[in-house]
C-alpha positions, 0 to 999 in steps of 0.5 A, spaced: 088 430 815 091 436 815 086 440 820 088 460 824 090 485 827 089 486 833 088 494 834 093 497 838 098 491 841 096 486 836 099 492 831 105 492 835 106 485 836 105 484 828 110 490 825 115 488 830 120 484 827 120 490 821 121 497 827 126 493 830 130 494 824 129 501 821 131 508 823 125 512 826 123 517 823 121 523 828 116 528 825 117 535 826 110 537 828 105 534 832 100 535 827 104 530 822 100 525 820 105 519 820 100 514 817 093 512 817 090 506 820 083 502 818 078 503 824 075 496 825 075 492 831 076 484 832 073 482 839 078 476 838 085 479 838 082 485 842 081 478 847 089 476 845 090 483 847 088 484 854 090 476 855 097 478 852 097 484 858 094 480 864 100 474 862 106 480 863 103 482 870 102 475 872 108 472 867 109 465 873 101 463 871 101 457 868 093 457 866 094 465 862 100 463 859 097 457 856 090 461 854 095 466 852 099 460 847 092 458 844 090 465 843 096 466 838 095 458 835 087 460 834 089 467 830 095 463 826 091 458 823 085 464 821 089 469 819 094 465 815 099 469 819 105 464 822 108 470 826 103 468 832 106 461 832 113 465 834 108 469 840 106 463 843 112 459 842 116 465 846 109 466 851 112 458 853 119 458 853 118 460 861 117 453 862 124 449 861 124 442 857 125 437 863 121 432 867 118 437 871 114 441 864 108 441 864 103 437 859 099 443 857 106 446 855 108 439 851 102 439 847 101 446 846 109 446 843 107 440 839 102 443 836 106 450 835 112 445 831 107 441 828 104 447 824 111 449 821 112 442 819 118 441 825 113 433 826 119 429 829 120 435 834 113 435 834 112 428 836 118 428 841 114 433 845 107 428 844 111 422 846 114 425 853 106 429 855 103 421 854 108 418 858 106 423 863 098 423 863 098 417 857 091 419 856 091 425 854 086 427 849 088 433 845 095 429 846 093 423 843 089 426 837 096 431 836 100 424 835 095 420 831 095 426 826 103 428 825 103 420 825 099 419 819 102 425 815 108 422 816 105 416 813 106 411 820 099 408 819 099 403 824 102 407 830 097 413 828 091 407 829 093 404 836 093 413 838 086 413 833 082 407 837 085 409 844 082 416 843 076 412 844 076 411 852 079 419 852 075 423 848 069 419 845 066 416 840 065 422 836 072 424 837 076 417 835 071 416 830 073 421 825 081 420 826 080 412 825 075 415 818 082 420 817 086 414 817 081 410 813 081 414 808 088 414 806 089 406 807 083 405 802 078 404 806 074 409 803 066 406 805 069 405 812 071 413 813 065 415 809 061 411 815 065 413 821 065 421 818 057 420 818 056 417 824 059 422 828 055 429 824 049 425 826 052 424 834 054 431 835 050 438 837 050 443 831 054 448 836 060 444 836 063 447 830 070 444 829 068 437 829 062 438 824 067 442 820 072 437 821 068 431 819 064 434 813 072 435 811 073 428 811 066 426 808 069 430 801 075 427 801 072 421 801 069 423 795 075 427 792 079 420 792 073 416 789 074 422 784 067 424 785 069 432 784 062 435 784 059 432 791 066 433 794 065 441 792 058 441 795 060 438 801 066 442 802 062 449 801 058 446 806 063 445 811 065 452 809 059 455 811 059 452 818 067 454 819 069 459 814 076 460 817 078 453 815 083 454 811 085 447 810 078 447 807 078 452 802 084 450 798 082 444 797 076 447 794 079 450 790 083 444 789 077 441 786 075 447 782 081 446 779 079 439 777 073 441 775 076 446 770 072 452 774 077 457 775 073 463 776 070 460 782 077 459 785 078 467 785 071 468 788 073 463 794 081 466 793 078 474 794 081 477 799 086 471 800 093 474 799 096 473 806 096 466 805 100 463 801 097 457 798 090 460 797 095 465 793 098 459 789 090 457 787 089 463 786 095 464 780 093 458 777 086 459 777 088 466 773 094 462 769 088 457 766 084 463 765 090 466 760 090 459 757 083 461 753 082 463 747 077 468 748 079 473 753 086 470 756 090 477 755 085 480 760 089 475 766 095 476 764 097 483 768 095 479 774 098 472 773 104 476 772 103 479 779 101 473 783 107 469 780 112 474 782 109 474 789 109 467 790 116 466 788 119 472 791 115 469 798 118 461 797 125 464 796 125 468 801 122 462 806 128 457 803 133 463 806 130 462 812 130 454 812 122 454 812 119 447 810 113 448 810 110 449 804 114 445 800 109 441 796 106 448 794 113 450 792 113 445 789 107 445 785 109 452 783 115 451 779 112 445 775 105 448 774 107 455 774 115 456 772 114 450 767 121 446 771 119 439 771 127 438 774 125 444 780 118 440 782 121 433 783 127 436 787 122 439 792 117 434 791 122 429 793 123 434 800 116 434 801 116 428 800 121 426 805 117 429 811 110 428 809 106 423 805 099 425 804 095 423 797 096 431 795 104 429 797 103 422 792 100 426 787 105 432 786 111 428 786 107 423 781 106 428 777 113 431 778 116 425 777 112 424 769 114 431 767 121 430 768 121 422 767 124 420 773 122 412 772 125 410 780 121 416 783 116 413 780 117 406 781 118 408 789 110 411 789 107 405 786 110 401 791 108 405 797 101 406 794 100 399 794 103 398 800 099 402 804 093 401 799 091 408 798 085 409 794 084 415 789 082 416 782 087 421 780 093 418 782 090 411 779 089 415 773 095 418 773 100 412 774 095 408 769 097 412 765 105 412 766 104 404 765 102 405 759 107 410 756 112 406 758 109 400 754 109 404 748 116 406 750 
């Protein structure tokens, strides 16, 4: 499982990086219009804003300062904006990395490196907050996910079941369901994601959300597309800023051949980069129809350039992070078999998920890479992982190779 503007300050906070390297500019009367901002209040970065304010005041407390933290990862993971990781990293660098750190700040960096793919950093930081309190609940859950996206099953099991005398069922449920549901055990993640819908209250948004997720990837995996879209709407109906929910849905409507839909659930979605990668090859199927095609192809155009220009720009800066949709991009988009298997074998270096498996499956077919691929049918039957598409896919390299 891989499961987010601010009026005055937070505009600060958000051109900072670009004032600090231009020359200002002075008008000559006051009467200058420099620029006209939208009027529009968000109560949330509004809240980050006096928090923000409240922890200059008082920059030794330990609880506004960890508030403050949580508010920057909150306004990261809703508006796809991975500046606000850097605020709350600078709002915990007061406390010093030693014996005395405290855990809340341990887990809350953890989770900040966890987000920009940095897990071995990540799980150093969860190690030492556990063997301080060893049962810490956000702690533990923390370490069963970065371990899973590493691929370290067993490890992320024993953190899965210990959650259950720390969190709760409802809670170790859906992180043990998370982890049968990459190891095969597809009926058991179905079942333990359904019981904890029916044991929790409608307010609890996350979880409700978390496991209505788990559900449709579940039916992802058994390759039933249809009621994996319908379950995943739903779960967008309870948390519409899940982002992780949104592109696999558009994953699957990709799989269905309905891109139209992809650039109504894309609409609006710029700013994150891969909603933007959907959204270009929702438009790049478009332009592939006969009939109208040539009306997509202005703006397939743009979101390509737009991507490319944003992953170059992230490899100057030894940005990691979205590897598998760079690369995605240059198999799918740029049509270089030779790129994608590079990056996908990166990306493969640093996570193993089902998605991880299939782009570097598909990479590896187009660029007829026999040991890379050899290497994934190993490790999928290893960790009998069970999904439809990558079953057909390396079905389907068999049987070329016995042609061959």
């Amino acid at each position: 499982m891989s499961n987010g503007s601010l009026r005055w300050i937070g505009l600060g906070l958000a051109f900072l990086p670009a004032l600090a390297h231009a020359h200002p500019y002075r008008p000559i009367d006051d009467s200058v219009i420099i620029e006209t901002l939208p009027i529009r209040y968000d109560p949330a970065l509004a809240a980050l804003g006096q928090m923000r304010q409240q922890v200059q005041r008082q920059p030794a407390d330990l609880n506004a300062s960890l508030k403050l933290a949580r508010l920057y990862i909150e306004a990261a993971r809703r508006d796809a904006d991975p500046r606000f990781l850097g605020y709350a990293q600078s709002t915990l660098a007061q406390w010093p990395d030693d014996s005395h750190t405290p855990v809340d700040v341990r887990v809350l960096r953890a989770i900040i490196l966890q987000s920009s793919h940095q897990f071995d950093a990540a799980l150093r930081e969860l190690d030492a907050a556990l063997a301080q309190r060893p049962g810490n609940a956000q702690a533990l859950l923390t370490r069963a996910t970065v371990l899973q996206v590493r691929g370290r099953f067993p490890e992320a099991q024993r953190d899965c079941a210990t959650l259950l005398n720390s969190a709760g069922d409802v809670t170790a449920a859906l992180c043990l369901g998370s982890l049968a549901s990459v190891t095969g055990r597809l009926e058991l993640a179905s079942s333990l994601a359904t019981g904890a819908l029916g044991s929790m209250p409608a307010s609890d948004i996350s979880q409700r959300a978390w496991a209505f997720t788990l559900r449709a990837d579940v039916a992802t995996h058994q390759g039933n597309l249809t009621e994996a879209a319908r379950l995943l709407q739903q779960g967008l109906s309870i948390d519409p800023n899940d982002r992780y929910a949104r592109a696999a849905l558009c994953d699957v409507m990709l799989d269905l051949g309905r891109p139209e839909a992809v650039l109504s659930w894309t609409a609006d979605q710029d700013r994150d980069d891969n909603l933007l990668l959907r959204r270009a090859l929702a438009l790049q199927a478009l332009t592939q129809r006969a009939r109208d095609g040539a009306r997509w192809r202005e703006a397939l155009t743009a979101a390509t350039a737009q991507l490319r220009d944003r992953h170059e720009a992230a490899q100057l800066r030894g940005d990691r992070t979205h590897l598998r949709e760079a690369a995605r991009m240059q198999l799918v988009l740029m049509q270089d078999p030779a790129a994608a298997l590079r990056l996908a074998r990166e990306n493969w270096s640093i996570q193993r998920e089902p998605a991880d498996v299939r782009i570097l499956l598909e990479a590896a077919r187009a660029a007829h890479d026999a040991t890379s691929i050899g290497e994934l049918s190993a490790w999928v039957r290893a960790t009998g992982l069970v999904d439809v598409r990558i079953a057909n896919l390396l079905k389907g390299q068999a049987a070329e190779g016995l042609k061959s």
